[in-house]
C-alpha positions as CSV (number, residue, x, y, z in Angstrom):
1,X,22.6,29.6,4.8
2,X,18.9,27.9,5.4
3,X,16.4,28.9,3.0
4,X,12.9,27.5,3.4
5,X,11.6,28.1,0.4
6,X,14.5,25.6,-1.1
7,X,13.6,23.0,2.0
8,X,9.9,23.2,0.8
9,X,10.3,23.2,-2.2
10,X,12.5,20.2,-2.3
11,X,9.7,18.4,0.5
12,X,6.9,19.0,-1.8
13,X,9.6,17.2,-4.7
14,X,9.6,14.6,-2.8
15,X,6.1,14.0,-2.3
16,X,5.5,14.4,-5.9
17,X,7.8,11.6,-6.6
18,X,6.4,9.8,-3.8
19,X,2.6,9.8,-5.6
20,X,4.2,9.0,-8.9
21,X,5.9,6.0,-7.5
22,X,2.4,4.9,-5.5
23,X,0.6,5.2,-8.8
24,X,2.9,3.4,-10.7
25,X,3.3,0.8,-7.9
26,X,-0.8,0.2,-7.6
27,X,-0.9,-0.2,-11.6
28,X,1.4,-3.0,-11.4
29,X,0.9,-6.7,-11.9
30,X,2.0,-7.3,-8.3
31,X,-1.1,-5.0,-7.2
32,X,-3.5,-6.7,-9.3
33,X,-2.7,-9.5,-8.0
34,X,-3.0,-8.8,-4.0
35,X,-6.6,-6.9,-5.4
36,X,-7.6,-9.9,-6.9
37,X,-6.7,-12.1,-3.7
38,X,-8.4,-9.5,-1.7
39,X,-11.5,-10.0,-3.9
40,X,-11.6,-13.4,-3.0
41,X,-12.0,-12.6,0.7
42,X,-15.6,-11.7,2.6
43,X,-16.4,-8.5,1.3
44,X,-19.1,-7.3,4.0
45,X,-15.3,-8.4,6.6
46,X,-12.7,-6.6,4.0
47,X,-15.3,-3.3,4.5
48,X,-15.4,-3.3,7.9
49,X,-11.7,-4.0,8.5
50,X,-11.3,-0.8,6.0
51,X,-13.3,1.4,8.2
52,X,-12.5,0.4,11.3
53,X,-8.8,1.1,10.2
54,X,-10.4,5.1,8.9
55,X,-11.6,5.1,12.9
56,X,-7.5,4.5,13.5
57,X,-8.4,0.4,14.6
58,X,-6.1,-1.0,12.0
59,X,-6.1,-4.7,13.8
60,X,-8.8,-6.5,11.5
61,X,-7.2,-5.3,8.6
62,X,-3.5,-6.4,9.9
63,X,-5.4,-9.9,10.2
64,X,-6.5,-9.6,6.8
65,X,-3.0,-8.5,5.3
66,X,-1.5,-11.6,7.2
67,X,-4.1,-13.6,6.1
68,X,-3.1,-12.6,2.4
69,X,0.2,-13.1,3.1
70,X,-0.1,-17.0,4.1
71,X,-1.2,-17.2,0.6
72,X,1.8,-18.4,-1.6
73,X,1.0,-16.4,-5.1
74,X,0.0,-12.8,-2.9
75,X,2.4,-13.1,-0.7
76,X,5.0,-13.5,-3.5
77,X,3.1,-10.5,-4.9
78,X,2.8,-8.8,-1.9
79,X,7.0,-8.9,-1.4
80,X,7.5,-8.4,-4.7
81,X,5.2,-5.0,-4.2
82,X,7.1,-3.9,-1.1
83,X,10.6,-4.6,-3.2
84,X,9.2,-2.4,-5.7
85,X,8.3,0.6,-3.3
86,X,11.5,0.5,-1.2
87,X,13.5,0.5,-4.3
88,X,11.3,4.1,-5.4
């Protein structure tokens, strides 16, 4: 039979995890490393990619992200990153 309270309660589990596992990704080596590329970029073009993306235009930040990416130590840290969060 369908209870749910026991589907919410196991959603709202999941979620739980799910921050622990964003937390514990974004205080890892691999994150300090794509923040510190990230640092490296224009700051007054890293802030308006960021809110354009909060207006739902995620475009200049995809650029930015791929820009990262075609750098050989944040890209490594960048896959490295995703490998981490798929395995949560």
């Amino acid at each position: 039979m369908y209870d749910p309270s026991l589907n919410a309660a196991q959603e709202a589990q999941k979620l739980l995890n799910g921050n622990s596992a964003i937390r514990q990704a974004l205080n890892s080596a691999e994150a300090q490393q794509v923040l510190k590329a990230l640092q490296s970029k224009d700051s007054a073009r890293l802030q308006a990619a960021a809110q354009a993306a909060l207006r739902g235009d995620s475009s200049a930040l995809s650029g930015i992200i791929g820009e990262l990416a075609q750098n050989p130590e944040a890209g490594k840290a960048m896959e490295r990153l995703n490998q981490r969060m798929n395995r949560q």
